[in-house]
C-alpha positions in Angstrom: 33.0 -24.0 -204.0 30.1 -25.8 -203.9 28.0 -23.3 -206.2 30.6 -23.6 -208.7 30.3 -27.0 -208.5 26.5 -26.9 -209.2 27.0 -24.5 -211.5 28.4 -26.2 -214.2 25.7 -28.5 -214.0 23.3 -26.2 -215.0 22.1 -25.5 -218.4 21.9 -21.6 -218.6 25.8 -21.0 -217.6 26.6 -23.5 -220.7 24.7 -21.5 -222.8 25.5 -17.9 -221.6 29.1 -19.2 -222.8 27.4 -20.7 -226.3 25.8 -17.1 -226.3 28.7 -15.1 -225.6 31.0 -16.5 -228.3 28.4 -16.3 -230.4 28.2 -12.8 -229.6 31.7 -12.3 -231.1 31.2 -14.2 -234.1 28.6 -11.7 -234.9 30.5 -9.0 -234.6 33.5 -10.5 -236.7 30.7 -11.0 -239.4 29.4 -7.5 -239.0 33.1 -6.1 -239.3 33.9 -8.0 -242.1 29.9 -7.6 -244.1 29.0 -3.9 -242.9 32.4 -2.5 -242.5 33.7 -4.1 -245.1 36.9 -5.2 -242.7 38.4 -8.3 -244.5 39.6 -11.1 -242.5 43.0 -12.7 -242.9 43.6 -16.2 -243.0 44.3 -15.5 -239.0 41.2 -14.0 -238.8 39.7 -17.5 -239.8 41.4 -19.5 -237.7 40.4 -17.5 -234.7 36.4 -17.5 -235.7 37.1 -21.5 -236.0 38.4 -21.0 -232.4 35.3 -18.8 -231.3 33.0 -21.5 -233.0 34.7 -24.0 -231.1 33.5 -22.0 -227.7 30.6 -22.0 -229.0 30.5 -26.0 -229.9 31.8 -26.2 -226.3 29.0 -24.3 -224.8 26.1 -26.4 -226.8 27.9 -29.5 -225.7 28.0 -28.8 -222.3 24.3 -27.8 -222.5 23.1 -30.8 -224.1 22.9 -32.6 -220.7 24.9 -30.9 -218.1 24.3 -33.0 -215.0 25.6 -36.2 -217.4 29.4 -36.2 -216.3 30.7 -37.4 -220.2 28.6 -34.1 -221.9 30.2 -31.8 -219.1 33.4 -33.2 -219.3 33.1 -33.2 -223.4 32.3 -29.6 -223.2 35.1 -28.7 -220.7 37.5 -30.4 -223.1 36.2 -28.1 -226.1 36.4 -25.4 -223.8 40.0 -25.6 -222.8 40.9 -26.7 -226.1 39.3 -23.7 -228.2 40.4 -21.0 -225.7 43.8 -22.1 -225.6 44.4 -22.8 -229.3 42.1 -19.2 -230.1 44.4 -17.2 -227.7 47.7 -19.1 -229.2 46.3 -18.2 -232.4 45.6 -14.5 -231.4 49.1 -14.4 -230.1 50.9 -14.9 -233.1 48.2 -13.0 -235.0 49.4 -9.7 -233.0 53.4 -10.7 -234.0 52.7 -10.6 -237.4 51.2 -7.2 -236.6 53.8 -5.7 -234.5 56.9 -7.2 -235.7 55.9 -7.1 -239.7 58.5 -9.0 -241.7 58.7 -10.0 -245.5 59.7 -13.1 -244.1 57.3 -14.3 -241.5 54.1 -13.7 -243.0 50.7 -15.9 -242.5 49.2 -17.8 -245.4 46.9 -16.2 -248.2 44.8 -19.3 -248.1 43.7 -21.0 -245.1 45.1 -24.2 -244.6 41.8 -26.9 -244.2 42.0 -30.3 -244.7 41.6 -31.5 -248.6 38.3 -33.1 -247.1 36.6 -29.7 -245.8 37.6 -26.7 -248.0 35.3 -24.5 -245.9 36.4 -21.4 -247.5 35.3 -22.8 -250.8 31.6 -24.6 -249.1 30.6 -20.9 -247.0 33.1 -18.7 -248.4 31.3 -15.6 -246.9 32.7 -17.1 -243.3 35.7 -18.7 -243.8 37.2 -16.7 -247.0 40.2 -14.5 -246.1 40.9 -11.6 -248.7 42.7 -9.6 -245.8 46.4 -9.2 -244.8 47.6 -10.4 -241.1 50.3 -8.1 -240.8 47.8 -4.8 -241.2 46.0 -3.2 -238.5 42.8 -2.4 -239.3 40.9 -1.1 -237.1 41.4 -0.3 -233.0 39.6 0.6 -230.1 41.0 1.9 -227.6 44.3 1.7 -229.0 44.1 -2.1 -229.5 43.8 -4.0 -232.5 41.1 -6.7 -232.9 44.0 -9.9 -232.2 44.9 -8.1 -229.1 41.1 -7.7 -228.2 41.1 -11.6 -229.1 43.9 -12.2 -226.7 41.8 -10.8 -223.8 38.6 -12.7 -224.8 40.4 -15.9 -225.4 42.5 -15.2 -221.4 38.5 -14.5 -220.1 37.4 -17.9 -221.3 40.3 -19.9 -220.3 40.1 -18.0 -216.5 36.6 -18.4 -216.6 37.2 -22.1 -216.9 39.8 -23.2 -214.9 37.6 -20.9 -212.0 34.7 -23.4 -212.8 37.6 -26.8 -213.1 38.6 -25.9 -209.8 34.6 -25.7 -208.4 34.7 -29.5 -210.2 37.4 -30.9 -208.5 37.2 -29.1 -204.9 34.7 -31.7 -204.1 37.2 -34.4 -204.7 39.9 -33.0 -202.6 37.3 -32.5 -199.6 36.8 -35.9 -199.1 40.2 -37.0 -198.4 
């Protein structure tokens, strides 16, 4: 318990989680630019989610001995994996249970104040269809492969919250 304590206190494990989402949002963009694979407005709203891993990750790393950073980027952390695997979740029920009637959006819904699929349109700008599968490997669609990235991050950190708060426990 007392690595995973120290642990997050460390720099480079803040980073290898920057690095890691990062990792994914580079292969979204090479699906979408070299395999010309167009994200849905689903799509989007789980590369927000992966961005917000990766904002967790830098925030974390700005100073991860400084209690308010670490806990700042624990509470990006939590928030983006659990909102990117909730998101992932009903991304694979418009793809397994396809209806005329429960369909996602054809434009993403940002505030009026930050239209970022009209500011970086090649990032945010979904010309794809939630409903359709588009690609698999083995035998699971990219949402589903979200699902198991997102469940990763958020067992990853409550593994690392529990190394946090051992220490507290201990003492009494």
């Amino acid at each position: 318990m007392q690595y995973l304590h120290q642990l997050a206190q460390q720099r480079w494990p803040w980073l290898l989680l920057a690095f890691s989402a990062l990792c994914l949002e580079l292969s979204a963009l090479f699906f979408q630019h070299v395999m010309m694979l167009e994200p849905c407005v689903m799509c989007i709203y789980e590369r927000i989610a992966m961005l917000g891993v990766i904002a967790a990750g830098l925030i974390g790393a700005i100073n991860p001995q400084f209690w308010l950073t670490r806990w700042l980027g624990f509470a990006s952390w939590i928030t983006a994996g659990i909102w990117g695997l909730l998101l992932a979740i009903e991304h694979v029920d418009y793809q397994l249970n396809p209806s005329p009637f429960y369909t996602c959006d054809f434009v993403p819904n940002f505030p009026q104040w930050l239209p970022l699929h009209q500011w970086v349109p090649w990032l945010f700008n979904p010309n794809g269809d939630c409903g359709e599968i588009v690609w698999q490997f083995l035998g699971y669609s990219m949402p589903q492969w979200l699902i198991v990235c997102f469940a990763i991050y958020i067992v990853i950190f409550a593994v690392v919250i529990v190394g946090q708060l051992a220490p507290l426990f201990k003492r009494r």
